[in-house]
N, C-alpha and C positions, 0 to 999 in steps of 0.2 A: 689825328696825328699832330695835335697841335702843341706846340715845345721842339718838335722836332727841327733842327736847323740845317744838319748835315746827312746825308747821306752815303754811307762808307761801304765800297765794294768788293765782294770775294773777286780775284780777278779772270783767274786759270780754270776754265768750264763757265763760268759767268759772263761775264765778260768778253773774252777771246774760246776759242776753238781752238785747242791747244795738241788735241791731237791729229787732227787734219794737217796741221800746220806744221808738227815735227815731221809726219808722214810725209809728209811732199818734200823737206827738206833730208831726208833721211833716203828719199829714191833717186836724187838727184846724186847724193853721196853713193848711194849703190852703181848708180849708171854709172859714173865716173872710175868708180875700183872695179868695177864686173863681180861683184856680189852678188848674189842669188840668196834673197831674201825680202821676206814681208816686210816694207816701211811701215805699214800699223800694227802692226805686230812689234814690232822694234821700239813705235812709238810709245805702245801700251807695255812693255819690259820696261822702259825708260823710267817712265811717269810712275812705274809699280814701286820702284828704290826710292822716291821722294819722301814720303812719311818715313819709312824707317832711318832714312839721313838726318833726317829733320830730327827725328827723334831720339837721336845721338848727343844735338844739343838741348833740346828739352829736357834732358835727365842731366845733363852735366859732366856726360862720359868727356865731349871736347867744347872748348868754348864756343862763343857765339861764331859761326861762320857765314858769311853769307851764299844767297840759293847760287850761285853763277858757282861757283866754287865744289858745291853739293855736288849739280849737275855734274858738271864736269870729269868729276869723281867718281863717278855713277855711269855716265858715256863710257871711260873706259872700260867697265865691266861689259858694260853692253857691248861693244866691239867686240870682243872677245870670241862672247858670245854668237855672234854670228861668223865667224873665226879672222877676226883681223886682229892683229896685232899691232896695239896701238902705239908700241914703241918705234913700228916705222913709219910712219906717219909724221910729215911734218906739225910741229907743234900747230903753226896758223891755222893749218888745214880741219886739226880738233878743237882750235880756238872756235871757227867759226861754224863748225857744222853744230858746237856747245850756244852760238848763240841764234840756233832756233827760233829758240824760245823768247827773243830779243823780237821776234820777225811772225808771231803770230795775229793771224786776222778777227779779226773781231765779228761776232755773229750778227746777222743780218739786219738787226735792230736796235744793234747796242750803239751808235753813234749818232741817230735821231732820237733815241730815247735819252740817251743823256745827256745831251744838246735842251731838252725839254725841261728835263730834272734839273739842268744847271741852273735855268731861269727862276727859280724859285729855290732851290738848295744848295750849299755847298756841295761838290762832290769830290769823291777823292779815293784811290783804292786800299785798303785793307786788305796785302796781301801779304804772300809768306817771301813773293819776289825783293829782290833786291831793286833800289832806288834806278841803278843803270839799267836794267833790265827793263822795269819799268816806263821810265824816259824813251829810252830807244823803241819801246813798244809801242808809248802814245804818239813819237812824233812820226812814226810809220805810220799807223794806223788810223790817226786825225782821231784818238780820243781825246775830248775836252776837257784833262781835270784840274778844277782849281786848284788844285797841291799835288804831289807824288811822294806819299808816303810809303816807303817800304818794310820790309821785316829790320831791317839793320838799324833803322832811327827806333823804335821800340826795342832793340836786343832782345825779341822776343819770337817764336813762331805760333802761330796758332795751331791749336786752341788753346794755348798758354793765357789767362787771364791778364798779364802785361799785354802783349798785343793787343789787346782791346780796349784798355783803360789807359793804356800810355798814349795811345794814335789819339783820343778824344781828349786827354791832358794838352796832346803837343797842338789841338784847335783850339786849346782855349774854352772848351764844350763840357759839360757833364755827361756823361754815359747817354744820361735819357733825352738829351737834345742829340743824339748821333742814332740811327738807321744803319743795320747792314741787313746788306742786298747781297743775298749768294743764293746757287742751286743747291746748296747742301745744309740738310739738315742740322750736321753734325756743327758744322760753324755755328749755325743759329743758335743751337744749342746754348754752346758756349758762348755765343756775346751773351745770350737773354741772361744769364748768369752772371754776366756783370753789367750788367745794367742797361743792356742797349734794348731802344725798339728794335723788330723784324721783316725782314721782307723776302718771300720765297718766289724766287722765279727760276721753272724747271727749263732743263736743260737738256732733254730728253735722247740726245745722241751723244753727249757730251763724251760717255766712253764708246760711243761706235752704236750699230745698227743692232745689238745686243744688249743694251742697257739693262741691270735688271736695280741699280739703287737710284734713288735719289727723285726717282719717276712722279712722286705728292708729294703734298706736306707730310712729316711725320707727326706735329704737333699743330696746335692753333697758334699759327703765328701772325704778327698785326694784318699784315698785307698777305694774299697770296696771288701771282699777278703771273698773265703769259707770257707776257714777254715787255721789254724794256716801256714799249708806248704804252702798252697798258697800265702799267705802275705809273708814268706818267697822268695818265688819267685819272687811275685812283689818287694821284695825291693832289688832282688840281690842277697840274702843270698847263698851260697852253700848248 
């Protein structure tokens, strides 16, 4: 791995646990209205509109918008959905139950791992989240990253080639001195395509006790590591 300076991280399944974390927040909002309904189930309808929101702006249909915004847009369907009607709702109350996702926990080895990874790489995440989201994420969660780059500073989503050449522009980095580290193929994909090394670390619950993608590598990628210390270790780190 050697050139490699930065380390850039998928964040949502990688990183944090992002459906445990809308779940738990999502039963607390049940308990409170007297709903009768699955928080992970809700969580997994949720998370299912992400890409095709996303991919509203990636064609062009609406301009750059950022994810806080998406979501939000997307909650209220899901309300709906389980039949509440999001028009009586005080707005705070769908501000906040929208910032979940601001309030998820990071998987059990992502904050020693990248506490390792920091001492020897930059790191920073390469995500589709928006900067405040992000922010509010890391200082709940005591991630350590040297910058907080979100989708909004590259006007880009992934797997859009701007997002991944722009976030290594805005270091100062060439493609091939920058590293992403996600459980999905499909991102790796697309960085190695523009230029980045790779690094796959699976994420084997990340949609629930029924996983069926994401489970290997789908291709030869640089690294392919269990979990955050072990990447550590493969690259050296102390």
């Amino acid at each position: 791995m050697q050139g490699v300076r930065a380390l850039l991280f998928d964040v949502f399944g990688t990183v944090v646990d992002w459906r445990s974390g809308v779940a738990r927040e999502a039963a607390v909002f049940f308990a409170r209205r007297g709903i009768n309904a699955d928080p992970h189930a809700f969580a997994d309808a949720w998370r299912d509109r992400y890409q095709p929101a996303m991919q509203a702006v990636r064609s062009g249909v609406r301009p750059f918008t950022r994810l806080d915004t998406l979501h939000r847009e997307n909650l209220l369907g899901i309300l709906r959905s389980v039949g509440v009607d999001p028009t009586g709702l005080p707005e705070a109350e769908i501000d906040d139950l929208n910032r979940a996702w601001h309030r998820l926990d990071p998987w059990p080895d992502s904050i020693g791992g990248l506490e390792r990874l920091k001492s020897r790489f930059i790191i920073a995440p390469l995500s589709n989240g928006n900067v405040a989201l992000l922010l509010n994420m890391a200082k709940r969660a005591g991630l350590p990253w040297d910058a907080i780059l979100g989708a909004e500073v590259a006007q880009a989503y992934k797997p859009q080639p701007e997002a991944y050449l722009r976030t290594a522009d805005i270091l100062g980095l060439d493609p091939a001195a920058c590293m992403l580290v996600a459980a999905h193929n499909g991102d790796l994909a697309a960085a190695r395509r523009c230029g980045l090394r790779t690094a796959f670390v699976a994420r084997p619950t990340e949609h629930g006790p029924n996983q069926a993608t994401d489970l290997a590598p789908s291709e030869a990628w640089d690294i392919v590591a269990s979990d955050f210390n072990d990447l550590a270790t493969r690259l050296g780190c102390a």
